[in-house]
Legacy VTK file of the C-alpha trace (Angstrom):
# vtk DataFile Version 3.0
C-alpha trace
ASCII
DATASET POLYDATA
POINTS 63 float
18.774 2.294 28.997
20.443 3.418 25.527
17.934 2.737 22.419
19.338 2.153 19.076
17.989 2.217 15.843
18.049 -1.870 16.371
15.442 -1.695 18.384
12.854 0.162 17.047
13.146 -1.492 13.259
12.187 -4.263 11.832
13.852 -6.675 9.454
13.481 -5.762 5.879
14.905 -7.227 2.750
16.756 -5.154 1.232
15.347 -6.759 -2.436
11.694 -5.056 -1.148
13.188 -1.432 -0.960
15.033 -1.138 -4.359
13.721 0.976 -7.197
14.634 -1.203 -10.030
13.434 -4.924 -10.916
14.487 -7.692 -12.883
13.265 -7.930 -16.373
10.297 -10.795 -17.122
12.411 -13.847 -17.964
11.114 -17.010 -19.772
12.353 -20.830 -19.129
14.074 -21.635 -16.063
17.739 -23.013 -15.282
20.132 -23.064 -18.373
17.182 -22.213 -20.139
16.032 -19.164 -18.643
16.341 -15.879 -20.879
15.021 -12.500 -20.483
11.520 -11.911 -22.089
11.936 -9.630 -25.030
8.442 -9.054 -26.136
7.910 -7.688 -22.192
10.808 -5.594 -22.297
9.953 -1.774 -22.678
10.851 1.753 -21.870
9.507 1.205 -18.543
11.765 -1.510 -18.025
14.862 0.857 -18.956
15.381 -1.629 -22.435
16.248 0.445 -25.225
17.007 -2.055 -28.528
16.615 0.837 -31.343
20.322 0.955 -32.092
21.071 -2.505 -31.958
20.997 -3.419 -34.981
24.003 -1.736 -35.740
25.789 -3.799 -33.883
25.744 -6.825 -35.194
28.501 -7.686 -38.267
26.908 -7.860 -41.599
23.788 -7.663 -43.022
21.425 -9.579 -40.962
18.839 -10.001 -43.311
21.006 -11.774 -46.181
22.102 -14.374 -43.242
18.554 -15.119 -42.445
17.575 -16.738 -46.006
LINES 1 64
63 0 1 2 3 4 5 6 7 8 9 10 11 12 13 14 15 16 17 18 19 20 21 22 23 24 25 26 27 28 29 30 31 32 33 34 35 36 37 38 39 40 41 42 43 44 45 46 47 48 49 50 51 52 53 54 55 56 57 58 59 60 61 62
């Protein structure tokens, strides 16, 4: 009898061997949206340089 590698695994999600996870989120359905105040280096989020991104000043359009 031939043995493959079938036989001597089990099933496994694939989602319970990755390295990297979803970041916290907050709300659910349309609502849901990623959890800044979680995010951190750990979590690969890097939001030092985004301020330069955005058009304008952004503090003049918050008054």
């Amino acid at each position: 009898m031939k043995s493959t590698a079938d036989d001597n695994t089990e099933s496994v999600s694939p989602l319970d061997q990755a390295a990297a996870e979803a970041p916290p989120t907050l709300g659910s359905g349309c609502l849901a949206r990623y959890d800044i105040d979680a995010m951190d280096d750990n979590l690969g989020a890097d939001f030092s340089s985004a301020a330069c991104l955005l058009p304008g000043d952004t503090e003049s359009t918050a008054e």
